[in-house]
LUMSEDREN-869888 format. One line per 5 residues: number of its first residue (from 1); their letters; for each residue x, y, z of C-alpha. Coordinates in steps of 0.05 Angstrom, whole numbers. Layout:
BEGIN
NUM> A> X Y Z; ...
end
This chain:
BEGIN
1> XXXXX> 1059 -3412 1954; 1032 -3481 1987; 1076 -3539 2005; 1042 -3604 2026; 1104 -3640 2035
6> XXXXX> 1121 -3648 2099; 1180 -3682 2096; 1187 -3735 2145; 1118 -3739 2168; 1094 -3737 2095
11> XXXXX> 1148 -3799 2076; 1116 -3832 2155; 1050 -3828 2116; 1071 -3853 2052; 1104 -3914 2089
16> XXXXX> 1048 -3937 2137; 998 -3942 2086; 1042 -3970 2030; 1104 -3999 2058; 1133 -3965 1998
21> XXXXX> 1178 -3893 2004; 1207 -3852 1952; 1263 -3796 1984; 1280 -3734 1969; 1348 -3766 1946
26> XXXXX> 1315 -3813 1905; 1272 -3759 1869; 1331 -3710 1861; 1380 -3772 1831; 1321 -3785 1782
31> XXXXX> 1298 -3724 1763; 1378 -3698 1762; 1392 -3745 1712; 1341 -3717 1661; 1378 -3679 1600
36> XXXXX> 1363 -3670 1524; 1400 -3736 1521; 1365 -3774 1568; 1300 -3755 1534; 1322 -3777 1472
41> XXXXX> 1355 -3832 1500; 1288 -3857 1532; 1252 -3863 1464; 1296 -3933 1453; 1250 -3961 1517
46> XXXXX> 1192 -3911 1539; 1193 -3930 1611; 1189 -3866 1630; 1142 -3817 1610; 1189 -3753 1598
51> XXXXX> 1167 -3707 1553; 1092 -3677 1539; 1087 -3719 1480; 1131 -3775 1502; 1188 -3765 1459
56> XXXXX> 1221 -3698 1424; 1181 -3722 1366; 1106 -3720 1401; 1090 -3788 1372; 1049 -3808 1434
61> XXXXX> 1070 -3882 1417; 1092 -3916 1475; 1142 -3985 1456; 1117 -4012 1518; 1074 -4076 1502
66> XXXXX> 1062 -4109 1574; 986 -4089 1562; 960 -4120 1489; 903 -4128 1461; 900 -4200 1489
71> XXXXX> 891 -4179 1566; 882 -4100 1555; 812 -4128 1583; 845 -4146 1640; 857 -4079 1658
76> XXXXX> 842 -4053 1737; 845 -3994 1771; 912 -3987 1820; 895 -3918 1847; 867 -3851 1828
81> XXXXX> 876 -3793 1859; 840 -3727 1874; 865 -3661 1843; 812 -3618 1872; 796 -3578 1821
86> XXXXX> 728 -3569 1781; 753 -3527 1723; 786 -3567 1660; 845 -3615 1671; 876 -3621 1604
91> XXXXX> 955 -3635 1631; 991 -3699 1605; 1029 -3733 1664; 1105 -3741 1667; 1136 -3797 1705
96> XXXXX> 1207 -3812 1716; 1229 -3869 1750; 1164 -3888 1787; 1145 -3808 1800; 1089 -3776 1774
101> XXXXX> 1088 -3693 1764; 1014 -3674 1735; 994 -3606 1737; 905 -3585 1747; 871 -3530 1733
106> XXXXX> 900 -3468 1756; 970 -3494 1739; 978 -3530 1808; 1034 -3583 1800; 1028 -3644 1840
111> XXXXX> 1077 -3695 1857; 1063 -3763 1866; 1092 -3838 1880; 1065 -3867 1803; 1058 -3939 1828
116> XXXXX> 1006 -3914 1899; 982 -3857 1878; 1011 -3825 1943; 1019 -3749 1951; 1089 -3728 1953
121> XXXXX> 1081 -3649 1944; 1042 -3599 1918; 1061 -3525 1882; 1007 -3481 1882; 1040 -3410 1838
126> XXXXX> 980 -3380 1869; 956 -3347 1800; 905 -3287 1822; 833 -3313 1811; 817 -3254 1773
131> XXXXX> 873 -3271 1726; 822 -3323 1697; 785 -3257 1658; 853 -3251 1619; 841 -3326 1584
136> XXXXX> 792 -3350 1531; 790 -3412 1544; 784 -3438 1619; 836 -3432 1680; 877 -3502 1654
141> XXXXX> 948 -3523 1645; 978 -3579 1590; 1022 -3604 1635; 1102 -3596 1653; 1165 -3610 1645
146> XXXXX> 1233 -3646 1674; 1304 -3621 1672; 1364 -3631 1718; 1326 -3639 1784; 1270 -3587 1769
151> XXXXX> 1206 -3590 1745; 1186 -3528 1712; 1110 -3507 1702; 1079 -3438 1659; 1026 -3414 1700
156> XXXXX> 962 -3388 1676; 991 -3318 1690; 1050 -3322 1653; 1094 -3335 1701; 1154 -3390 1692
161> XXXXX> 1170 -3430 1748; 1225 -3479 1763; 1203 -3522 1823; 1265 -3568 1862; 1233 -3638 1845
166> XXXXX> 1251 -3665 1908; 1222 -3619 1949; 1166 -3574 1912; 1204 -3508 1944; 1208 -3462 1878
171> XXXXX> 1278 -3449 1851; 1264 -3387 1808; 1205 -3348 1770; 1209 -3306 1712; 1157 -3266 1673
176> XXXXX> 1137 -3288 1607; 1092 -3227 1597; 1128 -3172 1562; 1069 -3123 1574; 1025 -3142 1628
181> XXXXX> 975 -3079 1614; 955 -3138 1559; 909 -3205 1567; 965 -3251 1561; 959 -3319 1583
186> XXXXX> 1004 -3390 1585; 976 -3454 1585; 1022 -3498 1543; 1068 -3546 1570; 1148 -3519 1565
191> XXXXX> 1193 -3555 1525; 1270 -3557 1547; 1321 -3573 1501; 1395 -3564 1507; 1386 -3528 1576
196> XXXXX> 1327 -3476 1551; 1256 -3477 1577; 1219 -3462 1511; 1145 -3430 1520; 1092 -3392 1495
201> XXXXX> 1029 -3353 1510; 961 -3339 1495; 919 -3282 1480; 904 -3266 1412; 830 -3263 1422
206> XXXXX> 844 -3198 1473; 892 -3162 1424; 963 -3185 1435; 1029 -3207 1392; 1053 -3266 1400
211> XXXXX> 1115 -3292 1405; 1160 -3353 1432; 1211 -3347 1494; 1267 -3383 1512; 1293 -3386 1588
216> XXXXX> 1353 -3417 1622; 1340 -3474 1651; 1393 -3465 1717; 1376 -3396 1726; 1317 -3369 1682
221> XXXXX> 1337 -3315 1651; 1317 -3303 1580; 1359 -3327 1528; 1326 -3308 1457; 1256 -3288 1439
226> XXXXX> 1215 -3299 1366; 1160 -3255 1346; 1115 -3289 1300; 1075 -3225 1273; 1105 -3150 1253
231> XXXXX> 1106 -3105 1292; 1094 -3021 1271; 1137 -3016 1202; 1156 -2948 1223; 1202 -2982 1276
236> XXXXX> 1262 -3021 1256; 1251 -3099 1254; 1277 -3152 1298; 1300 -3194 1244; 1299 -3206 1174
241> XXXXX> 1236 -3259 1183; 1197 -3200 1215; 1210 -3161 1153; 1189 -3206 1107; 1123 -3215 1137
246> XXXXX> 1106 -3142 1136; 1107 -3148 1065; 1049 -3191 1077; 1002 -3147 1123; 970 -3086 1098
251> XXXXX> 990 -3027 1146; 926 -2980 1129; 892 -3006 1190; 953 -3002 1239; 952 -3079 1253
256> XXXXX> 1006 -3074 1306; 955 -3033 1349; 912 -3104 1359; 975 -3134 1365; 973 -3177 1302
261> XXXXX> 957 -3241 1346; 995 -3305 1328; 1007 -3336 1391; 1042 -3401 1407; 1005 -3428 1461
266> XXXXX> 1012 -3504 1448; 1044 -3552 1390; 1116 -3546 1392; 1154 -3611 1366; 1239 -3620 1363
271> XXXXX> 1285 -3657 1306; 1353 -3662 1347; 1389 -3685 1292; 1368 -3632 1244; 1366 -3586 1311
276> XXXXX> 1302 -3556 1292; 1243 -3532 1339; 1179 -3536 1304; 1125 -3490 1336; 1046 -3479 1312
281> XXXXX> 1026 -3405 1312; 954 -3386 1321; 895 -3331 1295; 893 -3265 1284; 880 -3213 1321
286> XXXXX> 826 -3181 1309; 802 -3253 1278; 773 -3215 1215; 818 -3205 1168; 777 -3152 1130
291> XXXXX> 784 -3110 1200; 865 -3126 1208; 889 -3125 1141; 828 -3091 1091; 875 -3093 1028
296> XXXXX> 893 -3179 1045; 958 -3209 1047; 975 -3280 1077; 994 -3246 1146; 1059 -3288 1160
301> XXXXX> 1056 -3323 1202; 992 -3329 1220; 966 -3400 1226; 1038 -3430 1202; 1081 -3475 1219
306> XXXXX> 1153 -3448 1236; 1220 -3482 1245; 1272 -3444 1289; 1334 -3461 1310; 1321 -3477 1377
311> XXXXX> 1390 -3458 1407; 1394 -3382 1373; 1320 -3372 1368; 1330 -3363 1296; 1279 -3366 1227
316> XXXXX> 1292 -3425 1194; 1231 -3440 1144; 1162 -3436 1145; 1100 -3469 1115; 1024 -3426 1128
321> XXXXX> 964 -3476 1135; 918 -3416 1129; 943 -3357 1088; 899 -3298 1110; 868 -3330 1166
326> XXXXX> 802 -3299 1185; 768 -3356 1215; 806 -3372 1272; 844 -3431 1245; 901 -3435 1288
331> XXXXX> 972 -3475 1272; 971 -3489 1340; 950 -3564 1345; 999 -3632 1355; 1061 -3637 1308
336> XXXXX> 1085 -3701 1302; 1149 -3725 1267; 1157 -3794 1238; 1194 -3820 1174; 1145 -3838 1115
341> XXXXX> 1159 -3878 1052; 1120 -3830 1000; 1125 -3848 935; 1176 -3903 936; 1213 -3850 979
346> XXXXX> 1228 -3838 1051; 1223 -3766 1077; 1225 -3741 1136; 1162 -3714 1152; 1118 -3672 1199
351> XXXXX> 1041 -3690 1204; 993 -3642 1231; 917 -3634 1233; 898 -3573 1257; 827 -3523 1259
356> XXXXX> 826 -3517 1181; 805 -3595 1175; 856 -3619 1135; 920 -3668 1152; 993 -3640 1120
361> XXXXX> 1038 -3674 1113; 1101 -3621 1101; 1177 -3640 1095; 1207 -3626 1160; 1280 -3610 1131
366> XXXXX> 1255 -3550 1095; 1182 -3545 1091; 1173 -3564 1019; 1088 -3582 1019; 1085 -3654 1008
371> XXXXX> 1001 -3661 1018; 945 -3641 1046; 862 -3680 1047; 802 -3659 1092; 791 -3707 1134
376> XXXXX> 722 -3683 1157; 689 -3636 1121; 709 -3569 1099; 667 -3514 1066; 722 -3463 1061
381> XXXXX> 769 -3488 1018; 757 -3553 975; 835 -3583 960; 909 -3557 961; 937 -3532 902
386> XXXXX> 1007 -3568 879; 1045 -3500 902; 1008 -3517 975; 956 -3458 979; 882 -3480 981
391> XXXXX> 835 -3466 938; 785 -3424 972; 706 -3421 972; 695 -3326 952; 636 -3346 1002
396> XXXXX> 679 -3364 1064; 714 -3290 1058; 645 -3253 1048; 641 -3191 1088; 569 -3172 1078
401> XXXXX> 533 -3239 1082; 532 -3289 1140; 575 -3356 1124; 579 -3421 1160; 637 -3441 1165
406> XXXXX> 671 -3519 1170; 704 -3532 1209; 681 -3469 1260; 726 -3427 1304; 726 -3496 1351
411> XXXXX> 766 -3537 1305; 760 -3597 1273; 817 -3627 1315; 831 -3574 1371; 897 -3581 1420
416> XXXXX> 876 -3651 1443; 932 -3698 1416; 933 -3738 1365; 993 -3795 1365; 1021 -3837 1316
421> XXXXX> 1031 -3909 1313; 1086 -3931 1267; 1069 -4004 1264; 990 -3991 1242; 1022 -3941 1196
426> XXXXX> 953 -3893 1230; 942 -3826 1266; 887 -3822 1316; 854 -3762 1319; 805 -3729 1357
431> XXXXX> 768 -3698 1300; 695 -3657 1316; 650 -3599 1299; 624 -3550 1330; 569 -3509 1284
436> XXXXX> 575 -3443 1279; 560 -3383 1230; 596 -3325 1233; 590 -3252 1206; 626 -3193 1198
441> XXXXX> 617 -3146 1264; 603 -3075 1236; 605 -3039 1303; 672 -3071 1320; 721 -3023 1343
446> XXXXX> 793 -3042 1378; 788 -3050 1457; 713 -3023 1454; 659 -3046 1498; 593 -3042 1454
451> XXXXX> 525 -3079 1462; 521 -3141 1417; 598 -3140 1403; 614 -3213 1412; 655 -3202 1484
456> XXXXX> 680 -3140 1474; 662 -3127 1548; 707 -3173 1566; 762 -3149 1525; 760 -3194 1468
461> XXXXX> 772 -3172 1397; 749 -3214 1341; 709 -3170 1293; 649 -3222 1287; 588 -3245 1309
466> XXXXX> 559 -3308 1320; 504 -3340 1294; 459 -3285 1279; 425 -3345 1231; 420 -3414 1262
471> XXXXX> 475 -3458 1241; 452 -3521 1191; 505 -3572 1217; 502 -3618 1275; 555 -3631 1324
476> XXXXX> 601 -3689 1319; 659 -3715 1348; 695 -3776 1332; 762 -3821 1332; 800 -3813 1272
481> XXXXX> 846 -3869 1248; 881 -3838 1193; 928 -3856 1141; 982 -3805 1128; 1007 -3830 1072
486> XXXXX> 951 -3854 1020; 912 -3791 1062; 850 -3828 1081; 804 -3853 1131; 811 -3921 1157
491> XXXXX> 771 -3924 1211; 734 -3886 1266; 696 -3891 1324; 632 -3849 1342; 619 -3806 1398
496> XXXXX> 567 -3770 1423; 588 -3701 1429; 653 -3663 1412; 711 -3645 1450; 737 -3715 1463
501> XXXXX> 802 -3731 1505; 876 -3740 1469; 898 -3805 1445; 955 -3851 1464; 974 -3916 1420
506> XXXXX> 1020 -3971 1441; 1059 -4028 1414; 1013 -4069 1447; 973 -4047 1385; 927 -4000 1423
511> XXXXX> 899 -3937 1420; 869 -3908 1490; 825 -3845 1494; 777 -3816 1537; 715 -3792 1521
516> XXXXX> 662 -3730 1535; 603 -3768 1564; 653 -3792 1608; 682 -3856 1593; 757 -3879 1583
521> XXXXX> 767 -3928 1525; 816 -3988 1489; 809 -3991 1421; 851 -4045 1368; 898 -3992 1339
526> XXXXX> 882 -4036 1277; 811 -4042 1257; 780 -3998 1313; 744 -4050 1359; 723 -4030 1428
531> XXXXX> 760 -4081 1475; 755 -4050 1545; 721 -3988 1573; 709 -3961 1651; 669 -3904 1663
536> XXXXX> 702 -3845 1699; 681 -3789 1740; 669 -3730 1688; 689 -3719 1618; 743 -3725 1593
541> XXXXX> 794 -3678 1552; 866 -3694 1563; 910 -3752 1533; 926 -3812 1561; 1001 -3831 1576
546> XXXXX> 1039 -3904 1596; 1094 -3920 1639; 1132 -3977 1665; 1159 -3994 1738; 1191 -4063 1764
551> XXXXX> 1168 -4100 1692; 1096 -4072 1699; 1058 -4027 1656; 1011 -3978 1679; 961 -3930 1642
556> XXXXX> 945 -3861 1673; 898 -3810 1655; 876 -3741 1675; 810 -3730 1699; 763 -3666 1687
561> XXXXX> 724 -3634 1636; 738 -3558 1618; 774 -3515 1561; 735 -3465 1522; 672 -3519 1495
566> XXXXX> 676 -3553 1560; 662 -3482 1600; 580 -3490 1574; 577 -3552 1550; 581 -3622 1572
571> XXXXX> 555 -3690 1545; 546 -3724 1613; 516 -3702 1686; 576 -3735 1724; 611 -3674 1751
576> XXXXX> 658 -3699 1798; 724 -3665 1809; 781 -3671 1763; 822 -3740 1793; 881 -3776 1764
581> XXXXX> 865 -3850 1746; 922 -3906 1736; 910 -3975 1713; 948 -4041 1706; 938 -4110 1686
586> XXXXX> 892 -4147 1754; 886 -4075 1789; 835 -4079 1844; 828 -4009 1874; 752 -3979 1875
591> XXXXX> 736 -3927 1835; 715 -3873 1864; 644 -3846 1874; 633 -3789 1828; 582 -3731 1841
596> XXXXX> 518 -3715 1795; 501 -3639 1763; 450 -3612 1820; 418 -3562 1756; 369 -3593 1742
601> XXXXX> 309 -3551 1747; 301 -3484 1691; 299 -3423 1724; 237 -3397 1741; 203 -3346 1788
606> XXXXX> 253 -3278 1782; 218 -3212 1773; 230 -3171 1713; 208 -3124 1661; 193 -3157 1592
611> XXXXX> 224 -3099 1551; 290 -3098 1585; 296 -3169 1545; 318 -3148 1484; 371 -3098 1520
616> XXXXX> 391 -3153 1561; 406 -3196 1498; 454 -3142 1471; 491 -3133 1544; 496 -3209 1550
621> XXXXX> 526 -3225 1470; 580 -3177 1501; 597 -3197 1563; 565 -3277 1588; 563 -3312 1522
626> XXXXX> 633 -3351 1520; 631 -3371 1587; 556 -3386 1612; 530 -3399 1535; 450 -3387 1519
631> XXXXX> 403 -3380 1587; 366 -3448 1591; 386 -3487 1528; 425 -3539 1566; 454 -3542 1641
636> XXXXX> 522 -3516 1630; 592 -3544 1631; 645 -3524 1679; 616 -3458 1690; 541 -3451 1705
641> XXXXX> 493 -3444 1649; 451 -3377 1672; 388 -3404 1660; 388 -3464 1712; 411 -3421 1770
646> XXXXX> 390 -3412 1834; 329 -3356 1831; 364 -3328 1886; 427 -3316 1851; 406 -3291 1784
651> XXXXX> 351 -3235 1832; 417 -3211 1871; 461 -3216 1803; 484 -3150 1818; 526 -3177 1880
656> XXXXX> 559 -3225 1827; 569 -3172 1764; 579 -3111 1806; 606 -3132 1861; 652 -3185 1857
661> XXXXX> 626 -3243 1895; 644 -3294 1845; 716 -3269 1841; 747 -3335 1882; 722 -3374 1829
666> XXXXX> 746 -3341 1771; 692 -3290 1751; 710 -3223 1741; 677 -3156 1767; 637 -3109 1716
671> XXXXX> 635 -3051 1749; 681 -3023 1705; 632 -3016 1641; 566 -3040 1667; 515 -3006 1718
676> XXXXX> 451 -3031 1755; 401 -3019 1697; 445 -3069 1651; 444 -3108 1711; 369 -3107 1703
681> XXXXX> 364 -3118 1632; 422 -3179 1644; 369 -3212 1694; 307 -3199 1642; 341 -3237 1587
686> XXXXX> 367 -3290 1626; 293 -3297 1666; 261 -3290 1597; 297 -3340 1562; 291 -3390 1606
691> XXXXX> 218 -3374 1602; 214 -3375 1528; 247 -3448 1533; 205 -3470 1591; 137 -3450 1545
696> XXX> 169 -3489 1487; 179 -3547 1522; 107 -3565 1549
end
């Protein structure tokens, strides 16, 4: 565990260069104050900044309108700071009372004074770097969360912590993992309501069930737990919910051995006067449903929706975006409740867009299917029936003939939040695509390393592969403005890649989003013009967030591109470290000097044997893809792409694969299940490749 706090020399520090000092009293008073009420409570002002999504109901929509769209052009930088971290930052500030806790890559929580930018603490859980093997989707952390003087943070290795907000000295840890001889994972941000840390975890790509915990806030000691998948029918059920979703699973393939998947590793939303907890569930495990549950069945609750209650953990209702998910089309992405006059009629609505590429809108009272419209395009289902199912494209579900999906396993909107604006009457989301064409995996056997087996070195089960024909789409990302109601488009704004940053909106009629080539931007929540922009020093894939202090509002945002497109991709060639940025009206700080990708040159010059190639293609589809992505085709993202690497490094991969040299950084050892002539065939496809693309480009 790291403290950099220091106490009095830290507060010396703090005072000499900014004649401004925040105590330990002052933090613990603030912070001590925080309760379900006082969250709730805030949502009549939005000074603070006290929940992931702002308020219970993840709206994202600030009140404060100090910044409009009058002087938003006005806006200056009043400090960033550096997180020191070059793996994703996708965590969404919390401030209370002019002190900001933002958590980096590697779930490190920093504390800092909100109006200087001043370090106050930092928490380091000190997750094992070879924990990062057991994620997906890149070593990052949503953010945390507040509760009577604690600040409380789910570490990439599952591990709960309650941190003394005055101090950064941890209170109390408790293991989320139920069965750590599994690749689970947390990288959500907890949710406390009524005195209960509510989290998830990850993991359904590894084989894992999922499930969502609740913890004691004072002490941490579990307090209920809600499977989301079956478990083996031959056992007795945990509730009557579980048993009604094994009526939905066919047990010929012994689904419970894969775990079943469905975990809740992001959206969760609350209604405190219905006292409902709304969570998202995610995909399958294996992904393919023909290899989880041959005979069909909807798999509850798969790729659902579910409202508990949040104090007894109890099933409330349920509505399934995806019945039968085989494509990876998670629940998982923002909730956001609002009130919506439909049809002459208020409800009381949830709005969600998630992977499947359409918007819902779903009663949140009882989860009675009000609508649901694309709103990019979909080629595996073309509408939603009346009774709320969607009416499917055979070809999507083929299990002989490669498909293309659309929206791919990436999402069309992925966990980047969307927010609401109830004045525009608009959602802005960050809506994309990511080509890809996927195809049944007929070698695919549970927890099996085999050649070509998308990952299954790595311990990933999905039952596909990937592109075995090239993909006809082209990637896109954009801003959505969306209209819940009439279920349409109103306006967007182009990018030039996907995986774009979360939105914000205001009542200063804003919308505020950063960007993947880099860029943080103010659009007119109304028709979509661009009225201020600053470039920043990577890309971007967190949200946005706004705050007030002494009658002044500031704008902060996260700094540092990652998550699972981010790992081998990028759409600009500043890479500097992730850094937290706040603006204000007339801010005159510097921006900081940001650093440039050094790979610029292919890889050329490493011995090897031309017919280890093909061998070397079948080891790497296993093992490399997810992470490092196709030798030579671009630079890479967050993690190096193979084929711009240092000769030296790819001729002496062995020290790296076999020997562990790259395990302080994340990468795991394959000693395990790979020897020195797949070593050899690894370097001949990755030298080869980059030859192949080097030839094709003179």
């Amino acid at each position: 565990m790291k403290y950099v706090f220091g106490a009095a020399i830290a507060l010396c520090a703090t005072q000499a260069m900014s004649e401004r000092v925040i105590t330990p009293d002052e933090i613990r008073a603030a912070v001590g104050a925080i309760d379900t009420q006082a969250i709730v409570e805030n949502d009549t002002h939005d000074r603070n900044w006290l929940n992931y999504g702002l308020n219970y109901a993840e709206t994202r929509y600030s009140q404060l309108n100090g910044i409009t769209t009058d002087n938003v052009g006005e806006l200056g930088l009043a400090w960033s700071y550096g997180l020191e971290s070059r793996r994703g930052v996708e965590a969404t500030p919390i401030v209370v009372d002019g002190v900001m806790f933002v958590s980096a890559s590697w779930s490190i929580v920093h504390a800092l004074d909100a109006v200087t930018g001043e370090q106050l603490w930092v928490y380091d859980p000190e997750v094992p770097p070879e924990f990062a093997s057991k994620g997906c989707c890149d070593v990052v952390n949503r953010g945390v969360a507040v509760y009577d003087g604690k600040v409380y943070v789910a570490a990439y290795d599952g591990y709960l912590h309650a941190i003394d907000a005055a101090t950064g000295v941890q209170v109390w840890k408790a293991d989320t993992i139920e069965n750590r001889e599994l690749s689970y994972t947390s990288t959500g941000a907890p949710r406390i309501i009524n005195g209960k840390v509510i989290i998830g975890n990850g993991g359904a790509e590894y084989g894992v069930r999922g499930y969502v915990s609740a913890y004691d806030a004072e002490t941490g000691e579990l307090d209920w737990r809600w499977y989301t998948v079956p478990g083996n029918p031959e056992k007795p059920f945990e509730n009557d919910a579980m048993r009604m979703a094994a009526e939905t699973w066919d047990p010929s393939a012994k689904y419970w051995e894969a775990g079943g998947g469905g975990t809740v590793w992001d959206a969760m939303a609350y209604d405190e006067e219905l006292n409902l907890l709304y969570i998202g569930v995610g995909n399958g495990s294996p992904w393919n449903r023909h290899l989880r549950s041959p005979a069909g069945g909807d798999n509850l609750f798969l790729a659902s929706i579910v409202a508990l209650n949040p104090d007894t953990g109890d099933y409330v209702w349920h509505y399934q975006n995806t019945p039968g998910d085989t494509w990876d089309y998670t629940s998982t992405q923002h909730i956001i409740l609002a009130d919506l006059e439909i049809e002459g009629e208020m409800r009381q609505v949830l709005m969600q867009a998630p992977k499947n590429g359409f918007f819902y809108v779903i009663d949140r009272a009882n989860g009675e299917f009000i609508s649901a419209e694309p709103f990019v395009e979909t080629t595996w289902a073309s509408a939603y029936g009346e009774n709320g199912r969607p009416i499917e494209n055979p070809a999507a579900r083929s299990k002989e003939e490669p498909f293309e999906t659309v929206p791919s396993a990436y999402g069309a909107h992925n966990w980047h939040p969307m927010s609401y604006n109830p004045d525009t009457g608009l959602v802005y989301i960050p809506a994309q695509g990511v080509p890809l064409v996927q195809s049944t995996d007929p070698n695919w056997e549970l927890n099996s390393h085999k050649p070509l087996s998308t990952m299954s070195g790595m311990g990933w089960n999905l039952g596909y592969l990937f592109n075995a024909i090239a993909p006809e789409a082209t990637p896109f990302g954009h801003l959505l403005a969306w209209d819940p109601v009439a279920q349409k488009e109103v306006w967007r704004a182009e990018y030039v890649s996907p995986w774009n940053g979360g939105t914000l909106t205001t009542a200063g009629n804003l919308v505020f989003q950063g960007t993947a080539d880099g860029r943080f931007i103010a659009y007119d929540a109304t028709n979509g013009d661009t009225l201020w922009q600053v470039p920043v020093t990577s890309g971007v894939v967190a949200a946005p967030m706004t705050w007030e202090r002494d009658g002044v509002q500031y704008v902060t945002i996260a700094v540092g591109w990652g998550g699972v497109y981010g790992l081998m991709q990028r759409a600009t060639e500043r890479v500097g470290p992730g850094r937290v940025f706040t603006f204000r009206v007339g801010g005159t700080a510097e921006m900081p000097d940001f650093g440039t990708s050094e790979r610029t040159e292919l890889l050329t010059g490493v011995a090897y044997n031309p017919d280890d190639v093909a061998d070397g293609l079948a080891v790497y589809v296993s093992n490399c893809l997810f992470c490092h992505g196709v030798p030579g085709v671009n630079n890479g993202g967050a993690i190096p792409n193979l084929g711009y690497s240092n000769a030296d490094v790819i001729a002496n991969a062995g020290d790296w694969i076999l020997e562990g040299a790259g395990v302080h950084n994340g990468m795991p050892r394959f000693d395990g299940h790979l020897n020195d002539r797949e070593v050899k065939q690894l370097i001949a496809f990755i030298q080869g490749t980059a030859d192949a693309i080097g030839a094709a480009g003179q």
